[in-house]
C-alpha positions, 0 to 999 in steps of 0.5 A, spaced: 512 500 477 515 505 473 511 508 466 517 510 463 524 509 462 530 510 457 537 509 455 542 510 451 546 506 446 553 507 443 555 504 437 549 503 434 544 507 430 537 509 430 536 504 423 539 499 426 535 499 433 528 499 429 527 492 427 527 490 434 522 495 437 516 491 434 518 484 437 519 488 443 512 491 443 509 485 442 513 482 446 512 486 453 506 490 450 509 497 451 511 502 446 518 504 444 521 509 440 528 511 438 532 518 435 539 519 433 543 523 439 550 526 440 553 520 442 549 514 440 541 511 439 537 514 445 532 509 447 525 510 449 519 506 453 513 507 454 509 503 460 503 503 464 504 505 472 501 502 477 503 501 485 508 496 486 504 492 492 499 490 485 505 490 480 500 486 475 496 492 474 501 496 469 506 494 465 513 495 467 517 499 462 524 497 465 524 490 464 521 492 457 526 496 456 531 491 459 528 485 454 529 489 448 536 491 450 538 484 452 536 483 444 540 487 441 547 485 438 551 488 444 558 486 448 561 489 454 559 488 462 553 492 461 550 488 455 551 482 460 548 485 467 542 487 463 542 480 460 543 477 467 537 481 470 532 480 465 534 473 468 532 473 474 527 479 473 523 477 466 518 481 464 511 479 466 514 475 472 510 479 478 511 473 483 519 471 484 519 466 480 525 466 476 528 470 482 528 463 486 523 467 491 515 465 489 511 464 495 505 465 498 500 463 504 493 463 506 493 469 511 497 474 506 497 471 499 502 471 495 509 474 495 509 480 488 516 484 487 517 489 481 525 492 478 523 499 479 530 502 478 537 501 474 541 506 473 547 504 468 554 508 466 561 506 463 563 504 470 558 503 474 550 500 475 545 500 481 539 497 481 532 498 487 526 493 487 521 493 490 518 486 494 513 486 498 513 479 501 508 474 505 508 472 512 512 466 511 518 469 508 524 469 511 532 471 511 532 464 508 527 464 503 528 471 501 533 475 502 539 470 501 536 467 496 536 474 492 544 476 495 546 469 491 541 471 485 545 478 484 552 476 485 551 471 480 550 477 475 555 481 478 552 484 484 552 486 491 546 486 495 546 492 500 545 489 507 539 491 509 533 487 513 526 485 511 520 491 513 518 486 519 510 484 517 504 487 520 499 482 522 491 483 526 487 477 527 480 478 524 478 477 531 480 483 534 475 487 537 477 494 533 477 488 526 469 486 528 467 494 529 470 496 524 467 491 519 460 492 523 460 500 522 462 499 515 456 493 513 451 498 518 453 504 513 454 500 506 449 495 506 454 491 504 458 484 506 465 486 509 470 482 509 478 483 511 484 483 506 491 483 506 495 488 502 502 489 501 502 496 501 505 499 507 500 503 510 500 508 515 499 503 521 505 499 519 508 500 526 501 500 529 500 495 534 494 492 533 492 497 529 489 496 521 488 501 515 480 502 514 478 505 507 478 510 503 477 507 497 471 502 496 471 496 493 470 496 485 473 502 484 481 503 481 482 510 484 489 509 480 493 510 486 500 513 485 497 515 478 498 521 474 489 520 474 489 519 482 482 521 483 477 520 490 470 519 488 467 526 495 461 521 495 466 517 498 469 521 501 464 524 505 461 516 508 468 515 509 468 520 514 461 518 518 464 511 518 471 513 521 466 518 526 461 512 528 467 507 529 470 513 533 464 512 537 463 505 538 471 504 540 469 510 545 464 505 548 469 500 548 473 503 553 468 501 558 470 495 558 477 495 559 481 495 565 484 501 569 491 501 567 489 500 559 483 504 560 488 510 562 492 508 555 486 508 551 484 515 553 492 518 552 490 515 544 483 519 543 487 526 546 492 524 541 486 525 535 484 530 539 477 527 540 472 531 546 470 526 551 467 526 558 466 520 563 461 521 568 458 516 574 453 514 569 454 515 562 459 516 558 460 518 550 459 524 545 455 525 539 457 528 533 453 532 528 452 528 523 456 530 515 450 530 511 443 531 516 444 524 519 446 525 526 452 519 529 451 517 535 456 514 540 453 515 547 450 510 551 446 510 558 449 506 563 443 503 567 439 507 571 441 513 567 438 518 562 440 524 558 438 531 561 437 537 556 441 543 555 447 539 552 453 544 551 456 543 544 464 543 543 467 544 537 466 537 534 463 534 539 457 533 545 458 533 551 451 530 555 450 529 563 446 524 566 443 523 573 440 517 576 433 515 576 432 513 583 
């Protein structure tokens, strides 16, 4: 969601413009101001950023830039473009609402969209939104919708296709692992939720974000502030080690072909690790003192001394007690 934008506006004056910006203000609850340029009055506004999956967090300076324009006393196919956008893209509609799109379901929640980009001059103008849709949505009840929307106004919407959405049942064995360690190390309750951010395991199968931000604290993600708290940081990493830990041991249970695949995904995150007749697993040494241990003995196994540490890891030997 952008924090700035700005325009130039022929045949009108600063003194001319000035009376609109307070209504406009109030209004969108950005800042405007305006100064004489070469060619006409430059318009400038002032926003709140904020990332585009949580677009009611910020305040959009283009739409509050476009409401203020659409207000002004101007003619011509651009002052009719703008007037038309803010139509279908009012300020404050973070839902699709006027654009014909609003929608929601139980899984994914509802369906958000942001006018991110408009680039205008005598002879041309583009535009680039950014929706992020729920499960239900579809060509039908998105895409063509929208396609009728700007031709309505005047534009011509690119052919490109919807972002397939990724989806993992809660259920699945790495969901339940991940919500045990983070309860087993916070203390706290864990539950799933749906983003509409495009995480790095979008094009994963099976595969779900875990953390590093923590629940109640607004990192500003994407801001000119961002930050990341090291305490957090630091109990991100002894989660991320223990889960490591318990999908090794999961490993066990799979069955020989799928087994073969999983350990091909553990040597791609560089893990060290050792299968023997009776144990499998490693330790790692613990962030801060605590140790994280991963290894369990099969029955009829135990841990002998002299284990040999490797880089990050432990590797251990076991031997039968009959």
């Amino acid at each position: 969601v952008p924090a700035s934008s700005k325009a130039m506006v022929k045949g009108m004056r600063a003194q001319d413009v000035q009376r609109y910006l307070a209504s406009a203000q109030e209004k969108t609850g950005a800042k405007f101001s305006c100064e004489e340029g070469d060619e006409g009055v430059v318009i400038t506004c002032q926003g709140v950023n904020a990332h585009a999956s949580t677009p009611y967090e910020g305040v959009n300076a283009l739409t509050a830039l476009c409401t203020l324009l659409a207000a002004l006393p101007l003619q011509g196919k651009g002052a009719q473009l703008v007037r038309g956008l803010t139509h279908i893209y009012p300020h404050g509609d973070f839902y699709g609402v006027s654009a014909g799109i609003a929608q929601e379901d139980e899984v994914s929640g509802r369906l958000t969209i942001s006018l991110d980009v408009l680039q205008m001059d005598e002879t041309s103008a583009s535009l680039q939104a950014d929706c992020r849709a729920p499960l239900c949505a579809s060509d039908a009840n998105l895409t063509d919708v929208l396609r009728a929307k700007y031709a309505s106004i005047g534009f011509t919407m690119a052919d490109n296709c919807m972002y397939k959405p990724h989806y993992v049942p809660e259920d699945s064995p790495l969901v339940q692992t991940l919500l045990s360690v983070y309860e087993r190390y916070t203390g706290k309750k864990g539950s799933c939720i749906a983003i509409g951010g495009g995480t790095y395991v979008h094009n994963l199968e099976g595969g779900v974000s875990f953390g590093a931000a923590f629940p109640g604290v607004n990192n500003n993600m994407h801001g000119p502030d961002e930050f990341a708290m090291k305490e957090h940081l630091l109990l991100t990493i002894e989660m991320y080690a223990q889960v490591i830990c318990e999908i090794c041991k999961y490993a066990l249970c799979l069955k020989k072909a799928e087994r073969t695949d999983f350990f091909r995904l553990l040597r791609f995150f560089n893990l060290y690790t050792t299968r023997i007749p009776f144990g499998y697993g490693f330790a790692m040494e613990g962030i801060r003192g605590r140790p994280i241990l991963g290894a369990e003995l099969l029955p009829g196994a135990e841990l002998l001394p002299g284990a040999k540490l490797l880089r990050k890891g432990c590797f251990f030997h076991a031997k039968s007690l009959s």
